[in-house]
DOMARDO-83715 format. One record per residue (C-alpha): residue number from 1; z, y, x. Coordinates in steps of 0.25 Angstrom, whole numbers, plus 5000, padded with zeros to 4 digits. Layout:
# DOMARDO-83715
+-----+------+------+------+
! seq !    Z !    Y !    X !
+-----+------+------+------+
! NUM !    Z !    Y !    X !
...
+-----+------+------+------+
END
This chain:
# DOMARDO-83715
+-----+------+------+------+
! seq !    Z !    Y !    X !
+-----+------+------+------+
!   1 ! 5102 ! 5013 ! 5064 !
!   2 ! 5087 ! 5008 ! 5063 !
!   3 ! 5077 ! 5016 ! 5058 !
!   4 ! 5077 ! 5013 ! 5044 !
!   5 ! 5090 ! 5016 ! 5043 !
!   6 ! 5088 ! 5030 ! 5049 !
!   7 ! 5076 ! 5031 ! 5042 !
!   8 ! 5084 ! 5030 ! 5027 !
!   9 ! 5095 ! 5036 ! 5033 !
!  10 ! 5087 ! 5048 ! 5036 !
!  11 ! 5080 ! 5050 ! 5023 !
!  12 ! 5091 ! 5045 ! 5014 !
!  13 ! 5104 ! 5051 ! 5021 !
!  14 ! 5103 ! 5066 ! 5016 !
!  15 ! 5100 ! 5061 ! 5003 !
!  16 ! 5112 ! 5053 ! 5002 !
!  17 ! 5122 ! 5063 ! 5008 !
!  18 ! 5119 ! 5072 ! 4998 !
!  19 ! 5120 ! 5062 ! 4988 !
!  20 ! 5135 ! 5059 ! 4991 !
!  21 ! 5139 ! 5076 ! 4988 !
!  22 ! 5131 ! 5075 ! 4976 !
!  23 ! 5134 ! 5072 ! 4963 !
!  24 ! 5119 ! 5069 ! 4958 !
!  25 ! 5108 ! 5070 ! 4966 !
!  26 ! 5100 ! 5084 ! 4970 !
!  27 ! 5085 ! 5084 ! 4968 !
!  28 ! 5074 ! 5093 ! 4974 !
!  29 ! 5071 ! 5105 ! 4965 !
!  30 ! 5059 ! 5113 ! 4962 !
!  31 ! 5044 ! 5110 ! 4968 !
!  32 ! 5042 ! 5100 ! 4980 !
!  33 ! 5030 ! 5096 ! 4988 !
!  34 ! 5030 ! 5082 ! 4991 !
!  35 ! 5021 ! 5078 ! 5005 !
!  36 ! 5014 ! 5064 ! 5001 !
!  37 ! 5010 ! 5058 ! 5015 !
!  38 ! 4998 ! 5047 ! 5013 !
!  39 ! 4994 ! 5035 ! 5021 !
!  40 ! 4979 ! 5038 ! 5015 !
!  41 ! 4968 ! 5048 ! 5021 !
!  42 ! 4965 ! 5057 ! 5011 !
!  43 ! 4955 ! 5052 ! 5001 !
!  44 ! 4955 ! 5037 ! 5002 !
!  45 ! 4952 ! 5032 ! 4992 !
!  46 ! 4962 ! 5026 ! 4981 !
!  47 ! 4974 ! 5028 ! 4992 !
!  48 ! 4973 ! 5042 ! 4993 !
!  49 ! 4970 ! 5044 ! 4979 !
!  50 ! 4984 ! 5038 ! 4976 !
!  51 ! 4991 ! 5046 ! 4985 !
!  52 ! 4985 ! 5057 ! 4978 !
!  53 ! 4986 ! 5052 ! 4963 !
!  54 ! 5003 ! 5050 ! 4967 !
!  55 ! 5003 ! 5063 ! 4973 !
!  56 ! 4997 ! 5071 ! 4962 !
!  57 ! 5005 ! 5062 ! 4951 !
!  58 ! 5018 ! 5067 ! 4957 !
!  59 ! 5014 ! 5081 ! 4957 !
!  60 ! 5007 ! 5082 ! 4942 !
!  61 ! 5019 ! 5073 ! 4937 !
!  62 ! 5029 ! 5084 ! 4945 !
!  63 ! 5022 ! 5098 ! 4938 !
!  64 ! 5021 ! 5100 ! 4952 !
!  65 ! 5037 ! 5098 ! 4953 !
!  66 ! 5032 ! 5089 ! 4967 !
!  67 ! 5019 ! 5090 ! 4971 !
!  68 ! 5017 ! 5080 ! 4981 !
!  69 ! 5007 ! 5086 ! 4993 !
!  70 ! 4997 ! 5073 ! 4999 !
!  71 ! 4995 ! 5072 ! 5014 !
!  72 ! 4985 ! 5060 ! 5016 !
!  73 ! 4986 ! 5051 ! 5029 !
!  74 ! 4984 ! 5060 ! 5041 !
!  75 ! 4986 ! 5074 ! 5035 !
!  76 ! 5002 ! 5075 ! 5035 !
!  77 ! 5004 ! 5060 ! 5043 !
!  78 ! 4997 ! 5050 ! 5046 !
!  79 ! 4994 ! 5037 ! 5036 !
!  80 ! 5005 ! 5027 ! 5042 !
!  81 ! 5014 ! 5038 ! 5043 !
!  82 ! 5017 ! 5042 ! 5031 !
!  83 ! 5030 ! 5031 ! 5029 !
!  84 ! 5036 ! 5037 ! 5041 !
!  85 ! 5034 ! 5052 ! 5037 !
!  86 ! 5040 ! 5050 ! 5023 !
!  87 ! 5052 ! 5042 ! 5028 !
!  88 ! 5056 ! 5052 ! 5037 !
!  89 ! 5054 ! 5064 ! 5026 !
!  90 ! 5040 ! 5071 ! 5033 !
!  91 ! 5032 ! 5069 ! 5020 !
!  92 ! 5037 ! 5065 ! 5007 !
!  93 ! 5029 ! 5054 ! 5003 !
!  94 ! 5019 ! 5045 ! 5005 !
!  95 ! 5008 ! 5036 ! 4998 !
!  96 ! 5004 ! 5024 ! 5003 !
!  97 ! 5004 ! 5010 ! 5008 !
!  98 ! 5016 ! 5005 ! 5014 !
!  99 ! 5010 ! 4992 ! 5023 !
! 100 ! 5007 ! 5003 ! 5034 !
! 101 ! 5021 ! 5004 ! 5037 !
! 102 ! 5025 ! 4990 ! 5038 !
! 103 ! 5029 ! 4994 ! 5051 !
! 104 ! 5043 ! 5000 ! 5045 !
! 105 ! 5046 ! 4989 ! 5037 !
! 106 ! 5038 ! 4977 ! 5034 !
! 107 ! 5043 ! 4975 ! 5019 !
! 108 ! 5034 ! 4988 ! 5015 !
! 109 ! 5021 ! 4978 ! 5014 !
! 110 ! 5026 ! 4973 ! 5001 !
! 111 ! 5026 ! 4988 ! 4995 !
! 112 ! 5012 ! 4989 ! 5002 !
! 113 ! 5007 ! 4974 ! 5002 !
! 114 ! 5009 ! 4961 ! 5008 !
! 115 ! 4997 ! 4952 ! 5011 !
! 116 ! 4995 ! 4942 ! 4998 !
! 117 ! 5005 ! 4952 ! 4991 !
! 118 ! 5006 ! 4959 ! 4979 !
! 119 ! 4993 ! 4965 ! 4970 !
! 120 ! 4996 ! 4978 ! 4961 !
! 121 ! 5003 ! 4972 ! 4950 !
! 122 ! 5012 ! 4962 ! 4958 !
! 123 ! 5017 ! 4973 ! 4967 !
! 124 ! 5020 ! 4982 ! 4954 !
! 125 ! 5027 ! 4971 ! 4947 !
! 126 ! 5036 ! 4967 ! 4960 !
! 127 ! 5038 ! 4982 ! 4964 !
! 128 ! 5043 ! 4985 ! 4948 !
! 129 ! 5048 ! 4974 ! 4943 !
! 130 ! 5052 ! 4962 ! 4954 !
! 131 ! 5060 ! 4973 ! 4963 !
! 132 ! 5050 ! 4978 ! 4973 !
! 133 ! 5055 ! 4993 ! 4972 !
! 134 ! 5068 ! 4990 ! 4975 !
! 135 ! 5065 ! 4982 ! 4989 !
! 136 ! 5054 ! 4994 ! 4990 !
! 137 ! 5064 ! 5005 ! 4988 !
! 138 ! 5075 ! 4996 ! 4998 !
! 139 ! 5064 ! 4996 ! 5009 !
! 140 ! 5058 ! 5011 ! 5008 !
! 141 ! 5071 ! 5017 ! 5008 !
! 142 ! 5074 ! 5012 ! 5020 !
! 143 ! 5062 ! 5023 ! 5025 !
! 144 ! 5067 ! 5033 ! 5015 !
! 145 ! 5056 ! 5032 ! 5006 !
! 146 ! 5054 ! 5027 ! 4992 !
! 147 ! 5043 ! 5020 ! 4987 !
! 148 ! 5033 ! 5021 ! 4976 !
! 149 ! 5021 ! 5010 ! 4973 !
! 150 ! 5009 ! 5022 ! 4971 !
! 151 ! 4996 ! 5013 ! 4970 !
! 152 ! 4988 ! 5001 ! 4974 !
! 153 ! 4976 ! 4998 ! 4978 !
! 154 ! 4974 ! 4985 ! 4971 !
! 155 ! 4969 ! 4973 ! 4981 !
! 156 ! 4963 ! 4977 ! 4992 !
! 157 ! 4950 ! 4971 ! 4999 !
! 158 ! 4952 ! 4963 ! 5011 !
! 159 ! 4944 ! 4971 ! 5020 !
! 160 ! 4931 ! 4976 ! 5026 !
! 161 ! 4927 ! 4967 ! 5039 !
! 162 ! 4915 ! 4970 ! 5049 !
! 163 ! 4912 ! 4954 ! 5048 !
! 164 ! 4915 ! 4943 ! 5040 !
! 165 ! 4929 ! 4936 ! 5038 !
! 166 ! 4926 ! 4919 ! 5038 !
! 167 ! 4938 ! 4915 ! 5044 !
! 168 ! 4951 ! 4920 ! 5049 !
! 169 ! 4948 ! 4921 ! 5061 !
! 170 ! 4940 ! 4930 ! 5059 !
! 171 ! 4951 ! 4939 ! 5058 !
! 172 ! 4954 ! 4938 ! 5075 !
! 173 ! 4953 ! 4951 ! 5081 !
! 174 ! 4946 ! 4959 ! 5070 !
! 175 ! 4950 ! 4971 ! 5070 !
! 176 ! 4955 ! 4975 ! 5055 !
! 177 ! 4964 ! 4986 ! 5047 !
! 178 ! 4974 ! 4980 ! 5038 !
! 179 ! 4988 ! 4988 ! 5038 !
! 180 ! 5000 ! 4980 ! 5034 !
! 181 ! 5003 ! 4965 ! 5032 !
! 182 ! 4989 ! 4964 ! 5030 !
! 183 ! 4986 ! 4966 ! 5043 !
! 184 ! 4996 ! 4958 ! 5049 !
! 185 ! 4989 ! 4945 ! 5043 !
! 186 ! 4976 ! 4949 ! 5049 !
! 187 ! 4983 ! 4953 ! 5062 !
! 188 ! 4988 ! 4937 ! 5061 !
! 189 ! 4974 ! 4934 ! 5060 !
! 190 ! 4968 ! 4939 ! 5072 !
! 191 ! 4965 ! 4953 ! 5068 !
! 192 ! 4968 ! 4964 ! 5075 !
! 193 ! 4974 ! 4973 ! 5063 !
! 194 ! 4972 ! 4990 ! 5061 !
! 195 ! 4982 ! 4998 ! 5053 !
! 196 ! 4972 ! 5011 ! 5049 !
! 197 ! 4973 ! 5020 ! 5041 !
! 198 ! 4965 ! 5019 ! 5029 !
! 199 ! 4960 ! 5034 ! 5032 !
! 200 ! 4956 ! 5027 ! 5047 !
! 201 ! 4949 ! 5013 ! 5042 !
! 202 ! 4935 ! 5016 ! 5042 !
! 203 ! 4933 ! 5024 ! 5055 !
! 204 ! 4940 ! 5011 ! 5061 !
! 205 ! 4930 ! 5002 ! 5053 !
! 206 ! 4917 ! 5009 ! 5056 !
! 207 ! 4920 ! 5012 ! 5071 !
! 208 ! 4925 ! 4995 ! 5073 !
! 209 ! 4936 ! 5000 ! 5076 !
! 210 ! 4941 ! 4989 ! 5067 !
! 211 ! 4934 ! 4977 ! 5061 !
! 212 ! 4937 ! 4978 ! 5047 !
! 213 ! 4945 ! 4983 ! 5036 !
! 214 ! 4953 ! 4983 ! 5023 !
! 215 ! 4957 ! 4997 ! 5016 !
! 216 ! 4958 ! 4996 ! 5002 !
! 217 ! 4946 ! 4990 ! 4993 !
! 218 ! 4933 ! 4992 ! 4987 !
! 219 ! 4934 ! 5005 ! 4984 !
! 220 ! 4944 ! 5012 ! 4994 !
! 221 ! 4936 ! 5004 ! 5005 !
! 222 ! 4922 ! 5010 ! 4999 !
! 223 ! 4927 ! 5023 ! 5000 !
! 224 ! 4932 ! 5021 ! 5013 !
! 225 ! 4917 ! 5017 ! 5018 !
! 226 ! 4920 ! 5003 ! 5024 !
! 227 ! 4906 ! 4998 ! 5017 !
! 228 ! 4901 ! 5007 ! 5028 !
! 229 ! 4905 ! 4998 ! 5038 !
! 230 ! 4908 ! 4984 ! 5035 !
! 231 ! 4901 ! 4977 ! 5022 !
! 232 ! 4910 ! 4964 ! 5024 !
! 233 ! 4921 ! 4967 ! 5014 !
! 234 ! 4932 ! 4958 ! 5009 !
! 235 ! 4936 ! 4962 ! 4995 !
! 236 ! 4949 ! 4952 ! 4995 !
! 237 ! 4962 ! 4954 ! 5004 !
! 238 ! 4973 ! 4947 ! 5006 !
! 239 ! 4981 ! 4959 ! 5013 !
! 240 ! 4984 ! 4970 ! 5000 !
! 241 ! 4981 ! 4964 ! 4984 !
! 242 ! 4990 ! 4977 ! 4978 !
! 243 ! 4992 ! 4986 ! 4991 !
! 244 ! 5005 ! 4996 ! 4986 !
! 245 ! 5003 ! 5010 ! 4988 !
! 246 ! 5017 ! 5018 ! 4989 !
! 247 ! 5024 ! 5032 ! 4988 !
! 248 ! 5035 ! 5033 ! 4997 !
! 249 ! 5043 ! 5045 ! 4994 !
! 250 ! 5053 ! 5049 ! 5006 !
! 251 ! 5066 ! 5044 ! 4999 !
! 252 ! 5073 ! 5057 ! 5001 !
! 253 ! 5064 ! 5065 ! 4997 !
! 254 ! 5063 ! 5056 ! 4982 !
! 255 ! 5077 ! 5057 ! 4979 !
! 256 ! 5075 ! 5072 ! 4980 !
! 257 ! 5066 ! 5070 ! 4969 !
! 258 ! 5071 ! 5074 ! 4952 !
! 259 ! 5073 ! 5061 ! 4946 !
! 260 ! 5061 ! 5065 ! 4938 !
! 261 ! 5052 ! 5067 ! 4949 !
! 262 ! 5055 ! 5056 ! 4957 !
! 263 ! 5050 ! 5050 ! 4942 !
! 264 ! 5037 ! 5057 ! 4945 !
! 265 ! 5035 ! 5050 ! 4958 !
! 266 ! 5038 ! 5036 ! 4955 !
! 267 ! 5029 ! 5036 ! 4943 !
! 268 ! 5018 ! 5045 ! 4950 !
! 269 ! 5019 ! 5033 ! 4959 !
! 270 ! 5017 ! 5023 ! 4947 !
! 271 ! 5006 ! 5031 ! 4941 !
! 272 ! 4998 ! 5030 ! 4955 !
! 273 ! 5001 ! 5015 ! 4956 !
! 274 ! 4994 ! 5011 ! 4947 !
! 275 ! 4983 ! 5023 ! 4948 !
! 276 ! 4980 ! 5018 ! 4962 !
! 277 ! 4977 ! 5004 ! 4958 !
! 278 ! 4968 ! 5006 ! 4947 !
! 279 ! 4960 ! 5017 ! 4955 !
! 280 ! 4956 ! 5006 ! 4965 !
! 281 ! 4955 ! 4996 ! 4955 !
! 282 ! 4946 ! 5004 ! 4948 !
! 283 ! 4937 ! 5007 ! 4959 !
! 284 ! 4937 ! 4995 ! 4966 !
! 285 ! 4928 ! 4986 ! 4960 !
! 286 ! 4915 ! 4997 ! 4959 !
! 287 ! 4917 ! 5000 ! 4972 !
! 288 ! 4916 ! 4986 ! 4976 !
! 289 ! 4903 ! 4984 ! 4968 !
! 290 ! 4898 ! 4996 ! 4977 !
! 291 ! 4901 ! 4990 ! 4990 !
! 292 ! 4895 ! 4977 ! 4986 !
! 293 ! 4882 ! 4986 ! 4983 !
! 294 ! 4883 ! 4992 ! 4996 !
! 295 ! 4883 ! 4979 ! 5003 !
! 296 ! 4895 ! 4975 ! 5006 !
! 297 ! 4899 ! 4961 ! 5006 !
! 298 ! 4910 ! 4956 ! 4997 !
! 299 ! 4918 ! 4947 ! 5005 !
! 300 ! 4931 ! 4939 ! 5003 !
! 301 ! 4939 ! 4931 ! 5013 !
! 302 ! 4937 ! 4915 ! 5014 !
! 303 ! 4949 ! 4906 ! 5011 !
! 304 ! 4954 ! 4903 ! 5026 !
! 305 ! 4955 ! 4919 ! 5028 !
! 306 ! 4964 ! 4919 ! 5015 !
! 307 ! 4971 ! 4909 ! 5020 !
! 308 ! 4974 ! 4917 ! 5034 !
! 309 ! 4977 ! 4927 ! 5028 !
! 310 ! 4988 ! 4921 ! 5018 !
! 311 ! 4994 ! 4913 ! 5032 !
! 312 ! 4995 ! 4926 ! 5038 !
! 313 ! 5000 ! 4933 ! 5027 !
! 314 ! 5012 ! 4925 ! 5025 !
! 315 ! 5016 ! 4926 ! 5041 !
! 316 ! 5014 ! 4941 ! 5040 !
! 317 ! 5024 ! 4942 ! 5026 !
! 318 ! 5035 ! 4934 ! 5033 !
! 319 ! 5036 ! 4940 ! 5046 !
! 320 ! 5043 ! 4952 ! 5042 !
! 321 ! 5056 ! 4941 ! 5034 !
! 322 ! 5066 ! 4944 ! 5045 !
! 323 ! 5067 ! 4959 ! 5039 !
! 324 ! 5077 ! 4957 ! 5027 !
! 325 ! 5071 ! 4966 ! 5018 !
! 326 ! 5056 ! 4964 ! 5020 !
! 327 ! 5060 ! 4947 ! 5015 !
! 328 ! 5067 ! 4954 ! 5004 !
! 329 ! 5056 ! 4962 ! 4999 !
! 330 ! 5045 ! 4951 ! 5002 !
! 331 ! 5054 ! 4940 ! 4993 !
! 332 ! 5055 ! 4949 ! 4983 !
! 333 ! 5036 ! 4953 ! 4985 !
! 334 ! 5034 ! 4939 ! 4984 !
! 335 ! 5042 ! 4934 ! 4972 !
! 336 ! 5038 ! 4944 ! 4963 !
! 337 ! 5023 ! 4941 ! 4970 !
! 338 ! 5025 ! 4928 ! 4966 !
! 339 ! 5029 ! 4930 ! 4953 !
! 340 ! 5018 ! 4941 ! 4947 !
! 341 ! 5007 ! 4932 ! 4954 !
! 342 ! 5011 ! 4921 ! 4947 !
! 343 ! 5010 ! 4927 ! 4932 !
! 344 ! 4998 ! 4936 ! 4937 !
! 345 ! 4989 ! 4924 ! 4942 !
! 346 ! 4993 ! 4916 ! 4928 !
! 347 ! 4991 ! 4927 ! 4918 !
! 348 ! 4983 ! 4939 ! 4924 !
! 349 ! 4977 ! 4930 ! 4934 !
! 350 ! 4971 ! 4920 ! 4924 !
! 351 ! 4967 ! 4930 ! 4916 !
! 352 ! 4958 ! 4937 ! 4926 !
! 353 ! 4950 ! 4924 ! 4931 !
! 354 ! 4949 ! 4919 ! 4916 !
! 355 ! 4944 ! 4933 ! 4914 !
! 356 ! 4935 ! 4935 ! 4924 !
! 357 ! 4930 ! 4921 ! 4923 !
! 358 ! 4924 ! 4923 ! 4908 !
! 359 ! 4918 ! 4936 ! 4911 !
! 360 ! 4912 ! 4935 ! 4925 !
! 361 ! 4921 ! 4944 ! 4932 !
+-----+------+------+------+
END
């Protein structure tokens, strides 16, 4: 038996023993105290603030029926162990984003992000309507989790850098955090990539301990104090245009849940998805103006390095096709991809450049 095999088998197999002597299922009764683990340090901006906002949704919406307890990155486990400590039943849930972890199965980028992938509305539209939550619900159950989409950050900005980028090889032994698939197109351009926990990004950027640096955008990245360091900044990326934030509920533990209150947390989860992107939308650009005030040189990568990037990109999305679900889930990411950018760049994204175009956005 492999380990995801012993893995569901473990946190499904009581559930489904006491489904067979049971005539309709049993649910928890009374008050329960839900223990939501975070790969975010306490206070960071925008993430943390989700975490928090879902946590309190589930509670309020519960009369207190579930209040949901937040342990932040560190205080119970640490940020990239949170999957791990859910799926085994240690904690009850976590919040956040699933391309740390591609290490248990490389298909979880496309419910975190691919490179070139899907922004906001592209992701919601495949995850609701093109068949996305069910290749999710196949590929978390193998862990014993269920997920939940629970906020986006919007596109984020392609990085602060300790010198300029002019070429792609620039890109040859600079030293740079980028977690996920990200960061393996980077790593196929010469660089030597960190996977840092956002709580841990700018003690490793004002020591040199790493040369540069993508968190999250404008506003989450001012708040973090990067200005401080560096003033190159690239606003653009190529890595995350709609990064998906989830809730991963220990499967086991959701089906204990009242039919009502398992209500409660998918649509808490709605409500943050959609609270989380507008919080950074609305932030962003006036914390952009600030830092261009400040100093700070608004930058954006040349043609070749796009180009790079998009080479790399692709060899990094097919390397995983041998595993049959990974090919699965990536048919089914870039068909419906293909299919919302093609009404989106004829209806909303005519609009926009006609818009901005008569009034001088």
């Amino acid at each position: 038996m492999d380990r995801r095999s012993f893995l569901r088998t473990s946190a499904l197999g009581g559930g489904a023993a006491a489904a067979s002597t049971l005539a309709a299922p049993v649910y928890a009764q009374g008050n329960r105290t839900l223990t939501m683990v975070t790969t975010w340090g306490r206070g960071l901006a925008g993430v943390h603030d989700s975490a928090q906002y879902v946590a309190d949704a589930i509670t309020e919406m519960s009369d207190g029926q579930l209040t949901v307890d937040l342990r932040a990155g560190g205080e119970l486990v640490g940020a990239f162990e949170v999957f791990d400590a859910v799926s085994a039943g240690q904690a009850d849930m976590y919040h956040g984003v699933d391309y740390y972890f591609l290490g248990q199965h490389p298909a979880l980028s496309f419910f975190s992000q691919v490179p070139f992938g899907m922004t906001f509305t592209e992701y919601n539209n495949w995850y609701y309507h093109e068949g996305g939550m069910a290749l999710a619900h196949e590929l978390y159950s193998i862990f014993g989790l269920i997920p939940f989409p629970t906020g986006n950050t919007g596109p984020q900005s392609g990085g602060w850098f300790a010198k300029e980028i002019n070429a792609p090889e620039d890109f040859q032994g600079l030293r740079f955090r980028m977690p996920g698939q990200g960061g393996q197109v980077l790593g196929k351009l010469g660089a030597s990539v960190q996977n840092l926990p956002g709580a841990e990004v700018y003690q490793a950027l004002s020591s040199g301990a790493i040369d540069g640096t993508e968190w999250i955008g404008p506003w989450a990245d001012e708040t973090a104090g990067f200005q401080e360091i560096t003033n190159n900044y690239y606003t653009a990326g190529f890595h995350e245009p709609g990064p998906n934030l989830n809730l991963c509920v220990n499967l086991g533990v959701y089906e204990e849940l009242s039919p009502a209150h398992q209500k409660i947390v998918q649509h808490a989860a709605r409500s943050c998805n959609l609270w989380t992107y507008t919080l950074f939308m609305a932030n962003n650009a006036a914390a952009l103006q600030r830092l261009q005030s400040g100093g700070v040189q608004i930058l954006e990568f040349p043609d070749s390095v796009w180009d790079a990037f998009g080479a790399a990109a692709e060899e990094v999305l097919q390397e995983p096709m041998g595993d049959e679900l990974y090919a699965r889930i990536y048919e089914s990411y870039m068909n419906s991809l293909q299919s919302s950018a093609g009404w989106i760049s004829t209806s909303e994204g005519t609009f926009t450049r006609q818009r901005d175009r008569i009034r001088g956005y």
